[in-house]
C-alpha positions in Angstrom: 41.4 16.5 -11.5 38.4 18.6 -11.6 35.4 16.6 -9.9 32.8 19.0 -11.0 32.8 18.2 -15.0 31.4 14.7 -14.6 28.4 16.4 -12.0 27.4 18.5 -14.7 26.7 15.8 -16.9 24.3 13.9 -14.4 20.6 12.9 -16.3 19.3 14.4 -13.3 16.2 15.9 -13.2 13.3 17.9 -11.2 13.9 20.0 -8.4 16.3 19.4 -5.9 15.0 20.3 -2.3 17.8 20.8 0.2 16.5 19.0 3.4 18.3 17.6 6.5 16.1 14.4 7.5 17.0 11.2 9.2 16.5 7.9 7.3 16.5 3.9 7.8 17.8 2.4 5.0 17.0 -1.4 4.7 19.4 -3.5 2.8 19.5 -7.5 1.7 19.7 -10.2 4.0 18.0 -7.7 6.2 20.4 -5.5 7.0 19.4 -2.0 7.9 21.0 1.5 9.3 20.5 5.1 9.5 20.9 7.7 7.3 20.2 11.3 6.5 19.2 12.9 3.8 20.6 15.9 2.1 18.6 16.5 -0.7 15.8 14.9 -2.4 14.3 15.0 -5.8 11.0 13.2 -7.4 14.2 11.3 -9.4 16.4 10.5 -6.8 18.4 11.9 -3.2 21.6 12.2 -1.9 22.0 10.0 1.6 24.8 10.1 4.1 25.8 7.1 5.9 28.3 5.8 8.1 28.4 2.5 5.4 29.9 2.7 2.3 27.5 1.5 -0.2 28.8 0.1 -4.1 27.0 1.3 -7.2 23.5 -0.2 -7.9 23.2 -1.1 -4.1 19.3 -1.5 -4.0 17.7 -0.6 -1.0 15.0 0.7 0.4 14.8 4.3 2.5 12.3 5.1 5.0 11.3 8.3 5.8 9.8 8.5 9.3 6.4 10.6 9.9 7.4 14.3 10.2 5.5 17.0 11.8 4.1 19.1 9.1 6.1 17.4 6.1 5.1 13.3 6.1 2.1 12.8 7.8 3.2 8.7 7.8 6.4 6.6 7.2 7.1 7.0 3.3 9.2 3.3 2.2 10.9 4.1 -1.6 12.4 1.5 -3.3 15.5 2.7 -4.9 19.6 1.9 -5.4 22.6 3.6 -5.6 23.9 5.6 -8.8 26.6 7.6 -7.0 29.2 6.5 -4.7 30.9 9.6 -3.3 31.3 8.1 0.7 30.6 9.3 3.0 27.4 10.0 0.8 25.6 8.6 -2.2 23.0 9.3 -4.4 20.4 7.2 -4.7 17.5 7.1 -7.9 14.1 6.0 -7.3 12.8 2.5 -8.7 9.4 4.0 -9.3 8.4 7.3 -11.7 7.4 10.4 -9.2 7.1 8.6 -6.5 3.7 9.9 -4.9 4.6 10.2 -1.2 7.6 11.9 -2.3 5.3 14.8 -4.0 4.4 16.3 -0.5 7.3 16.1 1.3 9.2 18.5 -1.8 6.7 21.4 -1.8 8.0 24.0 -0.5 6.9 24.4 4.1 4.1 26.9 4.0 3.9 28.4 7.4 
């Protein structure tokens, strides 16, 4: 079965930064544990965890304070709308998230 025709059909949009940065992830009844993430988007990212996480999982991701990149902890709200374990992709509750903005442009060194 050919797993890329149903990618291509994804409503995903805006520009997908590759990026390799570690993540909490908070879950109900307070539950939390790391992550990384892959790739991020002002829609959504694609998370790796050790935990396999069902469709529409909500959550929330922090992103720690990175040199350069985050100059303080970023919290999204989102859930999952991919299950492919060990990773899933996640879409963000709110539009553009702000914080997100910065951390996509391109590292100008």
């Amino acid at each position: 079965m050919n797993s890329q025709s149903h990618k291509r059909a994804e409503r995903r949009w805006g520009v997908r930064i590759e990026v390799d940065i570690p993540v909490r992830l908070e879950l109900a009844q307070g539950r939390s544990l790391d992550g990384r993430m892959r790739n991020a988007s002002v829609s959504g990212a694609l998370i790796e965890c050790a935990l396999e996480l069902p469709m529409f999982t909500p959550l929330r991701i922090e992103i720690p304070k990175l040199p350069d990149r985050v100059p303080a902890p970023i919290q999204l709200a989102a859930r999952v709308v991919r299950a492919e374990h060990p990773q899933f992709g996640v879409e963000w509750r709110e539009f553009e998230p702000s914080a997100l903005v910065a951390l996509l442009q391109p590292s100008h060194h």
